[in-house]
C-alpha positions in Angstrom: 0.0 0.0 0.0 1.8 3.4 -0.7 2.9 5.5 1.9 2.9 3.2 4.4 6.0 1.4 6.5 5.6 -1.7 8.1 8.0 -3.5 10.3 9.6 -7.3 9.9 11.0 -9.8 12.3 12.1 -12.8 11.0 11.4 -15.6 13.3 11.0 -18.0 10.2 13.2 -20.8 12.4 10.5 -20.5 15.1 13.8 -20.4 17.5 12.0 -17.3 19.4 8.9 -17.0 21.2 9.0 -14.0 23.2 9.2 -10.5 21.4 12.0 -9.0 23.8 14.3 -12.2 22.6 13.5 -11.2 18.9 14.5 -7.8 19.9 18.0 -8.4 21.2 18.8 -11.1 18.8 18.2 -10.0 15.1 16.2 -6.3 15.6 13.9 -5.1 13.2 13.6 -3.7 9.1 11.9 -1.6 8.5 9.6 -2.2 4.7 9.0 1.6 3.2 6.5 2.0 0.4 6.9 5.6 -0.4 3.6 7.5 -2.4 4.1 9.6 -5.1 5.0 12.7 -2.8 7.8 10.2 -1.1 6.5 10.2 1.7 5.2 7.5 4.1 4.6 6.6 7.5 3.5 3.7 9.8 3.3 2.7 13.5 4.9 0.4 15.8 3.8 -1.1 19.3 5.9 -3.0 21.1 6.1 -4.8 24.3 8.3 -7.5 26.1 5.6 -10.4 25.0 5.7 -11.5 28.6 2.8 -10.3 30.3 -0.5 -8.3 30.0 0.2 -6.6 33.2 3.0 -4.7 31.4 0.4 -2.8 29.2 -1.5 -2.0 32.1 1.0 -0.2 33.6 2.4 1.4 30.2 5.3 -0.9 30.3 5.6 -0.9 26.6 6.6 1.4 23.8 4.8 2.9 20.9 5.6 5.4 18.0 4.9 6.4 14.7 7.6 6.3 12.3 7.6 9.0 8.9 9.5 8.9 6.2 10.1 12.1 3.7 12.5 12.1 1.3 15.7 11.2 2.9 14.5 11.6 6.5 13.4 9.1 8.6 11.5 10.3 12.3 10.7 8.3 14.9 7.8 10.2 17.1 7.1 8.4 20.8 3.4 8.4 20.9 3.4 7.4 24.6 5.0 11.6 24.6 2.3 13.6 26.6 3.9 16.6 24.6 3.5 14.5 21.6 0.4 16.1 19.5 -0.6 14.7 16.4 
């Protein structure tokens, strides 16, 4: 879909089960399917894939990622100065 970003962890060898150990182990890429203005954006969510108790308490992180041109921003939703 254009202008979006989407985010891929390859688990394919179904060696990981918890999103933290994906984390530290291989990252994230990041897929960019710029429009025709080259822009795009997306957003990510992510947690330790332990426990829901984590979310409850905000334990987790969450941001919108853009993507103009050459730049690439990475906004913290979770921000209370962040305003949309």
């Amino acid at each position: 879909m254009p202008g979006k970003i989407g985010i891929i962890q390859d688990n394919s060898d179904h060696s990981k089960f918890l999103t933290k150990d994906m984390n530290e182990d291989q990252g994230m890429q990041f897929v960019i399917n710029r429009n025709d203005n080259m822009h795009a954006e997306g957003q990510g969510f992510f947690d330790d894939g332990e426990s829901l108790s984590k979310l409850q308490t905000g334990q987790f992180e969450y941001y919108k990622f853009l993507h103009n041109g050459k730049s690439f921003i990475k906004q913290n939703l979770q921000d209370p100065n962040y305003n949309d």
